[in-house]
C-alpha positions as CSV (number, residue, x, y, z in Angstrom):
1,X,-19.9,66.1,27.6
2,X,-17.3,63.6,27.5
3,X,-17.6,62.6,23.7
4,X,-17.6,66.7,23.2
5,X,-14.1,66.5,25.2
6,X,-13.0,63.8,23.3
7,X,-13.7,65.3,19.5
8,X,-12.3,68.5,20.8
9,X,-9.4,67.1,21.7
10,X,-8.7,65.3,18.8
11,X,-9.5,68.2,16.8
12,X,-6.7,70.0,18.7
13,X,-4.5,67.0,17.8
14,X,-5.1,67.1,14.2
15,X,-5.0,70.9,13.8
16,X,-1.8,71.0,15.9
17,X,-0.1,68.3,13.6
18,X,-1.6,69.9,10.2
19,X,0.6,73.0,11.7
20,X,3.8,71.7,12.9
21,X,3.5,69.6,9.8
22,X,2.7,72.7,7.6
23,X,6.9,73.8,8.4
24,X,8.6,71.0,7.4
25,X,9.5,70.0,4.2
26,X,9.4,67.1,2.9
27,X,6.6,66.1,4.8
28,X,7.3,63.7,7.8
29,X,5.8,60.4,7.9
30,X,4.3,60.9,11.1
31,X,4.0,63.9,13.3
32,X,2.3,64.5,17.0
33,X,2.8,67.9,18.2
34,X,2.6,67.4,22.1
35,X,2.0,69.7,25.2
36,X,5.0,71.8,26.2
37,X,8.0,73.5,24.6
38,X,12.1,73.4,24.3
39,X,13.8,76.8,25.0
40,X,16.4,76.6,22.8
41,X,19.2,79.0,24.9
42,X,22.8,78.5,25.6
43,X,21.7,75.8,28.2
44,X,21.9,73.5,25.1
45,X,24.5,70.9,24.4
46,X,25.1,68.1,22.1
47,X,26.3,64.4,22.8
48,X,25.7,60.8,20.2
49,X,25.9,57.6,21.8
50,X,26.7,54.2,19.6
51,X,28.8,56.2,17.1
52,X,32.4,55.9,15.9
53,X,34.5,58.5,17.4
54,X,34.7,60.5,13.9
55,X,31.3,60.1,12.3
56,X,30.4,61.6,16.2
57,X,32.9,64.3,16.1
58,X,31.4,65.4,12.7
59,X,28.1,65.1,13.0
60,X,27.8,67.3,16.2
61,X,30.4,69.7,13.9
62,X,27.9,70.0,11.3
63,X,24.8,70.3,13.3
64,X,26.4,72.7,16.1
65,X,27.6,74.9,13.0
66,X,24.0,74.9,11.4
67,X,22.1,75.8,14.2
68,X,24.6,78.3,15.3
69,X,24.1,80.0,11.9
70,X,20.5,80.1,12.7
71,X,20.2,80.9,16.6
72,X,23.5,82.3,17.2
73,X,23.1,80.0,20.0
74,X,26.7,78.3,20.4
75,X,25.9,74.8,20.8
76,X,28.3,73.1,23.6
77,X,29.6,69.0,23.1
78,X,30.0,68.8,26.9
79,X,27.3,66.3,28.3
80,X,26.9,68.5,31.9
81,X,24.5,70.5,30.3
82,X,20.7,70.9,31.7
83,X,19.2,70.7,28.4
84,X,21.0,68.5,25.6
85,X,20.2,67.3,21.9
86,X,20.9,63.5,22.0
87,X,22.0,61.7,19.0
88,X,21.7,58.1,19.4
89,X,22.8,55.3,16.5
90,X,20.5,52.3,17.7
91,X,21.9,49.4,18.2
92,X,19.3,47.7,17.4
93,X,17.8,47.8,13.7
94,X,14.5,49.0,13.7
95,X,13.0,47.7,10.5
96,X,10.1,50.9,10.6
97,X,13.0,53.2,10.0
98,X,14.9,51.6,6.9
99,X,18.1,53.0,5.9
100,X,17.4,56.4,5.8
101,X,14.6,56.9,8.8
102,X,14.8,58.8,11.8
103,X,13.0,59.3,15.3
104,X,12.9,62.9,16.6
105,X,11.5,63.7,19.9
106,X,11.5,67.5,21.0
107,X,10.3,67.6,25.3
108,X,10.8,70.4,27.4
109,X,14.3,69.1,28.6
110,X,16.3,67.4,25.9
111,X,16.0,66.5,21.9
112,X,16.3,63.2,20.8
113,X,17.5,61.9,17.6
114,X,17.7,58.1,16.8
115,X,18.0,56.2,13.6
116,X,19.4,52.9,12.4
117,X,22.0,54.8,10.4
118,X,24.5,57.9,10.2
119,X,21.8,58.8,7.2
120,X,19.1,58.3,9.3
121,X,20.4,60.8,11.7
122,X,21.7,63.1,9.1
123,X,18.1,63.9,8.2
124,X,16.7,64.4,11.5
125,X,18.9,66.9,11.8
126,X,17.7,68.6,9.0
127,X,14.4,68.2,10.2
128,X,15.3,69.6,13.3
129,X,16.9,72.9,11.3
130,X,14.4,73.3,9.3
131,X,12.2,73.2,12.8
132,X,14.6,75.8,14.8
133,X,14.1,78.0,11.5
134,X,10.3,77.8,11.5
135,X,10.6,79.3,15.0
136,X,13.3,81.9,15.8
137,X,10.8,84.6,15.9
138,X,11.6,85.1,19.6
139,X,14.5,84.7,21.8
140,X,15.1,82.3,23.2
141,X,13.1,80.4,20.5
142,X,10.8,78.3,21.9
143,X,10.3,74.9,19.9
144,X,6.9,73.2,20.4
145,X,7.2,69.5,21.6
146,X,6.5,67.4,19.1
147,X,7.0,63.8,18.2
148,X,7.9,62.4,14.4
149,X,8.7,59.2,12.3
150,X,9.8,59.2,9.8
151,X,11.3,58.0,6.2
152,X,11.5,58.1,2.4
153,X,9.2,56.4,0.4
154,X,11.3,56.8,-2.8
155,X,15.5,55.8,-2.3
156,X,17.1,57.6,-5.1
157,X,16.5,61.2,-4.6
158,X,18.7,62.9,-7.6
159,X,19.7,65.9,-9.2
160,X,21.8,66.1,-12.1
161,X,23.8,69.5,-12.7
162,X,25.3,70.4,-15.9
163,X,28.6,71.9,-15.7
164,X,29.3,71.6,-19.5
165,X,27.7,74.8,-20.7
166,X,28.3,76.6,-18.2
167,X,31.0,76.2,-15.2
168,X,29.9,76.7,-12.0
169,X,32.8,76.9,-9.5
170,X,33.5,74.4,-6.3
171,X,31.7,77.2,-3.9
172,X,28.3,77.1,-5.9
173,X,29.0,73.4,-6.2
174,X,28.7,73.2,-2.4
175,X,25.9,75.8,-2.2
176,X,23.6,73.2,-4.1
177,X,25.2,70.8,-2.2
178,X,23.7,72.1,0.9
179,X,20.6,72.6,-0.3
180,X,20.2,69.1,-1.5
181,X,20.9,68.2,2.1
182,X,18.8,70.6,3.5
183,X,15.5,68.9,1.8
184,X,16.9,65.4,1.7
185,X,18.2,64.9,-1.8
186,X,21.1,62.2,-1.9
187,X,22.3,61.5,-5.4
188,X,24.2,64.6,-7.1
189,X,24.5,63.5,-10.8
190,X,27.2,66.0,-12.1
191,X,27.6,66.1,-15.9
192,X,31.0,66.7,-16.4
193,X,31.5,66.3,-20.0
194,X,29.9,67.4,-23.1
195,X,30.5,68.8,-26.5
196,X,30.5,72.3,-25.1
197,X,33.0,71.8,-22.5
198,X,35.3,69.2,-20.6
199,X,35.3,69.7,-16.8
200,X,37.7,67.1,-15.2
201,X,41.0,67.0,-15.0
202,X,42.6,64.0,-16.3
203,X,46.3,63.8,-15.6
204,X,47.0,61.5,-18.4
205,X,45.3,63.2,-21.0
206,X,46.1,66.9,-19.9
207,X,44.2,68.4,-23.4
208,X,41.3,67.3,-22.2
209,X,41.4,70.7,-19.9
210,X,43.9,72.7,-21.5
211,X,42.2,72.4,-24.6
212,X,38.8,70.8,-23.9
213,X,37.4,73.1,-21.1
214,X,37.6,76.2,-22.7
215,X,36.0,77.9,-25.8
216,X,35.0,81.2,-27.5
217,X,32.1,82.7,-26.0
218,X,29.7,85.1,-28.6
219,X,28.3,87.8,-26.8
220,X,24.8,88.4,-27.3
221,X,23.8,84.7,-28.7
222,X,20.4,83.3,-27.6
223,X,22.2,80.6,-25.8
224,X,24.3,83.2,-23.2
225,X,21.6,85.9,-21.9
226,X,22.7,88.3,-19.7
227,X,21.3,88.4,-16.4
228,X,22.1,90.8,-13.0
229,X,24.8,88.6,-12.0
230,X,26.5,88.0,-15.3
231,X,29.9,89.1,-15.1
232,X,32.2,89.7,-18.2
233,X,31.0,92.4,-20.2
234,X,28.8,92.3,-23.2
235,X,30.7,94.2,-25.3
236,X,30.4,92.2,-28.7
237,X,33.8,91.0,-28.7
238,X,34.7,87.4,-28.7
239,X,36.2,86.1,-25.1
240,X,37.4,82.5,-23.6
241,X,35.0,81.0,-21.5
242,X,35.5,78.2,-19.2
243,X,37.0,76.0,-16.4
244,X,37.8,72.9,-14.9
245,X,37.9,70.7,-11.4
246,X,41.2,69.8,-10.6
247,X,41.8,66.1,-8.9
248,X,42.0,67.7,-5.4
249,X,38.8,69.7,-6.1
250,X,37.2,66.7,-7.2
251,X,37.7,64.8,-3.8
252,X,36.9,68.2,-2.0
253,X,33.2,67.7,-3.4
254,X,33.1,64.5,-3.2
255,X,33.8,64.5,0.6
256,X,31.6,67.5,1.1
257,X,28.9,65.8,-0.4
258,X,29.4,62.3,1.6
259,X,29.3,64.2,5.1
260,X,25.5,65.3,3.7
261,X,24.4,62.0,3.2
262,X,25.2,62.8,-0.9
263,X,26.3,60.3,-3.5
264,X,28.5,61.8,-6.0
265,X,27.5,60.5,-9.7
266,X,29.9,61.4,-12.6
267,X,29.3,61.8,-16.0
268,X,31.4,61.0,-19.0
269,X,29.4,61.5,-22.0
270,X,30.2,58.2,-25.1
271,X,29.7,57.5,-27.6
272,X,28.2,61.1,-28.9
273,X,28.2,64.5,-27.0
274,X,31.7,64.6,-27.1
275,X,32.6,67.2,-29.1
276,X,35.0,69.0,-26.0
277,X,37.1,65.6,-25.8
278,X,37.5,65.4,-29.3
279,X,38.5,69.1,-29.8
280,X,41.1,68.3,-27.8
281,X,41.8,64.7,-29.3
282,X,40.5,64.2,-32.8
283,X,42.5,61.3,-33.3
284,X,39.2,59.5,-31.6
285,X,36.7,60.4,-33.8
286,X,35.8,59.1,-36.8
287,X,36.6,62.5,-38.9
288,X,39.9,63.2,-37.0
289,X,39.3,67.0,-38.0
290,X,41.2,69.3,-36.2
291,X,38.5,71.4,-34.7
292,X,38.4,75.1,-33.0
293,X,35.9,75.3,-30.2
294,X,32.9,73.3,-32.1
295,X,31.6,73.4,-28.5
296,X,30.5,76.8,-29.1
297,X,30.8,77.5,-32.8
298,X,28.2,74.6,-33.1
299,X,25.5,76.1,-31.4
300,X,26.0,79.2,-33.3
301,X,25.4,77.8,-36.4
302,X,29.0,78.8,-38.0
303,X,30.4,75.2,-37.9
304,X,28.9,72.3,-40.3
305,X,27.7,69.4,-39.1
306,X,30.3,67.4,-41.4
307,X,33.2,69.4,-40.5
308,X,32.9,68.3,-36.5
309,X,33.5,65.7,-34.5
310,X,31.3,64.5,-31.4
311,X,31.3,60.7,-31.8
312,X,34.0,58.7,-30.7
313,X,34.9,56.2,-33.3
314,X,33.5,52.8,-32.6
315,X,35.8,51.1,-35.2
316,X,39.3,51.7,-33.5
317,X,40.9,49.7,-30.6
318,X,42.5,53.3,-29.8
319,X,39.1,54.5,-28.8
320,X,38.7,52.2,-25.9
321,X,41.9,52.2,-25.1
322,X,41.7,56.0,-24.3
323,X,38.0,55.8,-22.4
324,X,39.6,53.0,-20.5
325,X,42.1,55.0,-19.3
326,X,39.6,58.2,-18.7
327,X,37.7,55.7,-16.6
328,X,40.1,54.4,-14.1
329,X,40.7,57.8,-13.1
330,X,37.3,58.4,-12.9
331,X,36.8,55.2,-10.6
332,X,40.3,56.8,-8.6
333,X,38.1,60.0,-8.0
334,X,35.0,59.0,-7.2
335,X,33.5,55.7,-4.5
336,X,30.2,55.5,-5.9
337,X,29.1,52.4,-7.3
338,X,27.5,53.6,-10.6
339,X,29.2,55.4,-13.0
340,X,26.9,57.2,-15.5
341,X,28.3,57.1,-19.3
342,X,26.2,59.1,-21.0
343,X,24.5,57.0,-24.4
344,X,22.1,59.6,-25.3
345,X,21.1,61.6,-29.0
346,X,23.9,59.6,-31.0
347,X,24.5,60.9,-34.2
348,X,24.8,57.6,-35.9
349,X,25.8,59.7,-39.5
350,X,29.0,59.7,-38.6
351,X,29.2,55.8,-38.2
352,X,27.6,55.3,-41.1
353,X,30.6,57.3,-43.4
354,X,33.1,55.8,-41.3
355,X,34.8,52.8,-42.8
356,X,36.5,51.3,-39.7
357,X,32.8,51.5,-37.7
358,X,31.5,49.8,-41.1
359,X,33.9,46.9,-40.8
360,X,33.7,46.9,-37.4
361,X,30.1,46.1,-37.6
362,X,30.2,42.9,-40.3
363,X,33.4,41.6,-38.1
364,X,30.9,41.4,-34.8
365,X,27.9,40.0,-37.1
366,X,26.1,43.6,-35.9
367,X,23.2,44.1,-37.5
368,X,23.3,48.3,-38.0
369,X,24.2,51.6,-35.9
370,X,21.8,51.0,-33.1
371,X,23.7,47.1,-32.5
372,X,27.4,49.4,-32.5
373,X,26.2,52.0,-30.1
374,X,25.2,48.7,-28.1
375,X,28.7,46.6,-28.7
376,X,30.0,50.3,-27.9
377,X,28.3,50.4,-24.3
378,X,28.6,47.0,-23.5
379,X,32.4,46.8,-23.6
380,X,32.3,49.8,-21.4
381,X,30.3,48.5,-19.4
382,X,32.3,45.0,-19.1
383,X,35.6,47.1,-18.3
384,X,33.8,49.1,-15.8
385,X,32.2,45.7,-14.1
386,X,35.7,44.4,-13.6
387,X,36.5,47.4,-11.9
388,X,33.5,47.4,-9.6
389,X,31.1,49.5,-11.3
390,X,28.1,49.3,-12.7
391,X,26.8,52.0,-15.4
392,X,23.6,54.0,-15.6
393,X,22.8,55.2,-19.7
394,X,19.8,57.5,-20.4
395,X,17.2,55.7,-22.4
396,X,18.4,55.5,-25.9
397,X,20.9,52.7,-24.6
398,X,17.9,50.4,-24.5
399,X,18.6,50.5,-28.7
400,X,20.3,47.8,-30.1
401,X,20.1,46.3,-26.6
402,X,21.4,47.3,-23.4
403,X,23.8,45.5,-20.9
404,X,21.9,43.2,-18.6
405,X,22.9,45.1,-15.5
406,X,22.5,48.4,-16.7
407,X,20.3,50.8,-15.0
408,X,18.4,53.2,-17.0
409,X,17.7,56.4,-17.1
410,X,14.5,57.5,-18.4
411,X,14.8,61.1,-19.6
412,X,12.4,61.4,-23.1
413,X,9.1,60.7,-20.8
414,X,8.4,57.5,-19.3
415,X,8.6,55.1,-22.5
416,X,12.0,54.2,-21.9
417,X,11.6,53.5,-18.2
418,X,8.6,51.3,-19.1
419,X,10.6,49.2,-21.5
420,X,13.2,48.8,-19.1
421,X,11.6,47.3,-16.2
422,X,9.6,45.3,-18.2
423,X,13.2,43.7,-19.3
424,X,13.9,44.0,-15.2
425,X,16.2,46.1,-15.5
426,X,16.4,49.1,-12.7
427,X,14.8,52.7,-13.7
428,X,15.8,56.0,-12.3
429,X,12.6,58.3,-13.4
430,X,14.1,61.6,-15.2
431,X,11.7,62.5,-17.6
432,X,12.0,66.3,-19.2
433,X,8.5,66.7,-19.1
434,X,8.0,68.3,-16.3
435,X,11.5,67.2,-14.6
436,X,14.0,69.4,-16.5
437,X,14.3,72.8,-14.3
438,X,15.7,74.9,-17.3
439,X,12.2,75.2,-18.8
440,X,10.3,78.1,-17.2
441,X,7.9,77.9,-14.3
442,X,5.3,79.8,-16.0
443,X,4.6,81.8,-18.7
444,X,7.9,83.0,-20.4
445,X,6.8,86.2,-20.7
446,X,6.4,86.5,-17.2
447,X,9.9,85.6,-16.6
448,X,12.9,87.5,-15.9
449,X,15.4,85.6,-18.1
450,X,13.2,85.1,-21.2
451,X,12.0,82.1,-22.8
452,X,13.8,78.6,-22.1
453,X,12.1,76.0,-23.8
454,X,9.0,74.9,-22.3
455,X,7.2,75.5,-19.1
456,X,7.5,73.0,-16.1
457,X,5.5,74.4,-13.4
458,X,5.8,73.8,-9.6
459,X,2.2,72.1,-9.0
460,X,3.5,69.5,-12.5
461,X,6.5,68.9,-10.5
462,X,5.1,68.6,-7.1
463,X,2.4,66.0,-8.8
464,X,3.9,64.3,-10.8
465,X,3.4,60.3,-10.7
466,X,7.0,58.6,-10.5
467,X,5.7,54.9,-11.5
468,X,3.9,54.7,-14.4
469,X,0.7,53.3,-14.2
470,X,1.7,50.7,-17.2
471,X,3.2,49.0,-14.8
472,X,2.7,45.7,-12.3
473,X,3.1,45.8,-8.8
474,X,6.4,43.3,-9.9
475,X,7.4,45.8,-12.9
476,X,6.8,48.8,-10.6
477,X,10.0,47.4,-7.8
478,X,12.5,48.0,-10.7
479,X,11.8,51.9,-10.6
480,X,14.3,52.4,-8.0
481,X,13.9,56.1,-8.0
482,X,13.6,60.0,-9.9
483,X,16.1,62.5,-10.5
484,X,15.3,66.2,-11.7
485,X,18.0,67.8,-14.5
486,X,18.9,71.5,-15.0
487,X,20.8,72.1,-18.2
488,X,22.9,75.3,-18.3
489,X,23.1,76.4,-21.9
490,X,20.7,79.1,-20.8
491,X,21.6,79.7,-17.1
492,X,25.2,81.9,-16.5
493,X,24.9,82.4,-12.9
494,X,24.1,81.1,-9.6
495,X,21.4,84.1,-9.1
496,X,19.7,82.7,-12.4
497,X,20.5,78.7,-11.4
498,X,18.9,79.0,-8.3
499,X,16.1,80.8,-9.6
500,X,15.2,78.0,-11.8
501,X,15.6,75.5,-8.7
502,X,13.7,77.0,-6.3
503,X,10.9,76.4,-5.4
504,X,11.3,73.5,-7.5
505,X,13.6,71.4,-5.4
506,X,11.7,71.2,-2.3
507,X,8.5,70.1,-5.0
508,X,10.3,67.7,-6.1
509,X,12.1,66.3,-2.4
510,X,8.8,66.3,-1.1
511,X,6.7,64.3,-4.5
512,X,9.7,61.1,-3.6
513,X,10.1,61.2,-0.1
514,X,6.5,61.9,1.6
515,X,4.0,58.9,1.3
516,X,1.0,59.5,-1.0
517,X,-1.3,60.4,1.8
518,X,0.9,63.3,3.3
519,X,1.0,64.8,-0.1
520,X,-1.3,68.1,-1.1
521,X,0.3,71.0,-2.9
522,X,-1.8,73.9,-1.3
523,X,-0.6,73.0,2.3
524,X,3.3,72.7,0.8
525,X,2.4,76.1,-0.4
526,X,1.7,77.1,3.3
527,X,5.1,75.6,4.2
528,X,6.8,77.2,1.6
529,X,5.6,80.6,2.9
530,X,5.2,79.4,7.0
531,X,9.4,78.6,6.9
532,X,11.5,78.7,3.6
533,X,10.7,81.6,1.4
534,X,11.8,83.8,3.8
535,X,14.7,81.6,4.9
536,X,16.0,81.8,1.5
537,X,15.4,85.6,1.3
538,X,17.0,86.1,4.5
539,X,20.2,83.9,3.2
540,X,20.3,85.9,-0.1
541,X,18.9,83.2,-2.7
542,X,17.0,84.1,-5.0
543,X,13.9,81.7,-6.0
544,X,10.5,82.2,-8.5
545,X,8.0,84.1,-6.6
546,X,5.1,83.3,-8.0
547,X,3.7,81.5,-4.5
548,X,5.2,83.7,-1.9
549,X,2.5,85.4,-0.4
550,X,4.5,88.3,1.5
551,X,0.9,90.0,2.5
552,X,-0.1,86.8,4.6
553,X,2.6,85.7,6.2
């Protein structure tokens, strides 16, 4: 009788767990759902302890705000409350939690969160949201007691976000912003620059935006679909299309993003995909043809190859003098450490016809294209070192040979990021296939917004393994982490951009953070429909429905 007692309670244990589990994404570490539950009513308050007076002030800001959007339960900062959600900064490092890992404990008289960092308890709040969400069926909502560790098993957590072909304004920028946060994302990779558009302002080079940042749209191309949220009429007439961040913008994000834990990465696209800059500035290219909007007459197959410019001209002081001085503002703008500079799908024709990249190359003793592109990178890369930073290239900036401290970004499969640790150099895993979100989730003919490449489905994304198996347990510690990409030449609204990240985001929180063994895609499923499809309904996002089973939940 006692063993009976004993399995059945452990039973109990595990099913209970496998449920509270079941409504948090991505899954935690460690969960124990124990006896008892919180009554979350206007008893609650909020207090931190070990905190500076501001990172205090805005935490309990942020969190109060958040679960007040959920509950409408107006969360108090005074500490006489009967019932309180602690937030505690330990004092003393517990090596279990890392950077980034948090305690939360939920009894029937207070919540506790405690980590060895502002991160740390950053994300048990969001664990703690996406709880109070999972259970406001009733009021007062009544949180089951539970107990969870937990941390990521995978530090980079990326997303990059192209505003070049399309501009998406500082409100959606925040919106994705948020839902990074919300499923523990921390490194927003923002491509700002491209040959279809330039999106920064740089005071010292003002054509950048007046010029650079806007082009003539062609109704009807492949490239600009119209979806239910498209707004300037399809009428057949040409129209300008465009935008830019200002500098004060710029900071906005960037502080918006740092209170959620975010890293801001910029973009500045060198030597190729430049053909915006160079609109504006031709003098830098190797052609110096005065261009009209290549940026979108290029795609439309009305402009020549040979009669635009998208490479900068490697064989000019004035080139580097000019990226130099796009950089230090760049640096001005934005604290992270890495700055990423682009180095991908260089058209090395132009080099090739270009008699000052020619000479430049027997001068340095370079043996072709591929050795410029790298004596290109490299003194970026030397410039940007002595001002603190450190660059991140996708792949093709392994050819010729990349700078020693470069960290790469793998983006055509995992070849490059293979090579790369093998030469010890860090790898951040972005590989297109099945990590670029503008290809489909399933059949194009089953989607709303027509064909877009390829299909990436949810259960590829949600599987897929971030270190190659090529690798030794030595090689592997270089792949510091995986970013998923969402190109825009197809996507001209938020409606539509969210589409194609949901329920893909989560997929892809979960595949880095959760450790191996608290991985399986049919009980995300469950969680996706338990907790956050109809969270995201309910909040007016749209996302792919292909999982959300309405009639069971």
């Amino acid at each position: 009788m006692k063993n009976i007692k004993k399995y059945l309670l452990l039973f109990m244990t595990i099913t209970s767990t496998i449920y509270c589990n079941a409504q948090i994404i991505p899954a935690p570490e460690h969960l124990v759902l124990v006896a008892g539950t919180f009554s979350f009513d206007t008893k609650v308050g909020m207090s931190t302890k070990g905190l500076t007076k501001t990172d205090g002030a805005k935490l309990v800001s942020y969190l109060s705000s958040k679960i007040q959007s959920q509950t409408a339960v107006v969360i108090s900062s005074r500490k006489e409350r009967t019932k309180n959600i602690y937030l505690e900064l330990l004092t003393k490092q517990n090596a279990n939690l890392g950077e980034e890992g948090y305690f939360l404990s939920i009894s029937s008289t207070e919540i506790s969160i405690s980590a060895n960092s502002v991160a740390g308890l950053f994300y048990g709040g969001q664990t703690l949201l996406q709880y109070i969400v999972a259970n406001n069926s009733q009021t007062p909502i009544q949180l089951p007691n539970i107990d969870i560790t937990d941390k990521p098993n995978i530090a980079w957590r990326g997303m990059v976000m192209d505003v070049s072909r399309h501009f998406y304004n500082v409100n959606t920028i925040k919106e994705l912003l948020d839902l990074m946060a919300y499923y523990k994302l921390n490194v927003f990779h923002w491509h700002l620059a491209d040959n279809e558009g330039w999106r920064l302002e740089i005071k010292k080079y003002p054509k950048l935006t007046e010029v650079g940042a806007w082009r003539t749209e062609i109704p009807g191309s492949i490239f600009y679909k119209k979806d239910s949220t498209y707004t300037q009429k399809l009428d057949g007439e040409p129209y300008q299309y465009g935008g830019f961040y200002t500098q004060s913008q710029i900071k906005e994000v960037v502080a918006y993003a740092k209170d959620r834990n975010i890293t801001v990465l910029p973009e500045i696209d060198i030597p190729g995909h430049s053909g915006a800059a160079l609109t504006a500035y031709p003098e830098f290219s190797c052609e110096k043809h005065q261009q009209e909007s290549p940026n979108s007459t290029l795609w439309n197959g009305v402009v020549k190859p040979e009669n635009i410019n998208l490479n900068y001209c490697a064989g000019q002081e004035s080139t580097f003098k000019f990226l130099e001085d796009v950089f230090t503002e760049v640096i001005e703008l934005f604290p992270s450490k890495y700055i990423h500079i682009g180095g991908d799908e260089v058209d090395k024709s132009y080099w090739k016809k270009c008699p000052r990249c020619q000479q430049t190359i027997k001068e340095h003793g370079l043996k072709d294209e591929d050795e410029l592109q790298s004596y290109f990178i490299k003194r970026m890369a030397k410039f940007l070192e002595r001002n603190d930073r450190q660059i991140i290239g996708w792949d093709e900036i392994l050819e010729g040979g990349a700078p020693a401290n470069a960290t790469i970004m793998s983006w055509r499969g995992k070849k490059g990021g293979i090579e790369a640790a093998k030469l010890k150099q860090q790898v951040i895993m972005a590989p297109n296939n099945p990590l670029y979100f503008n290809r489909v989730q399933e059949e194009p003919k089953n989607e709303p917004f027509g064909e877009i490449y390829s299909t990436n489905t949810l259960e590829k994304v949600y599987n897929y393994p971030l270190i190659p198996s090529e690798l030794s347990t030595d090689e592997a510690k270089y792949i510091i982490g995986g970013q998923f990409a969402i190109w825009t030449e197809f996507i001209s609204s938020t409606e539509h951009l969210k589409y194609m990240l949901l329920p893909r985001m989560p997929a892809f929180a979960e595949n880095l953070w959760s450790t191996p063994r608290n991985k399986n895609f049919d009980r995300f499923i469950e969680r996706l429909n338990q907790a956050h499809y109809d969270h995201w309904k309910a909040n007016g996002i749209r996302f792919h429905p292909k999982y959300y089973k309405k009639s069971v939940y």
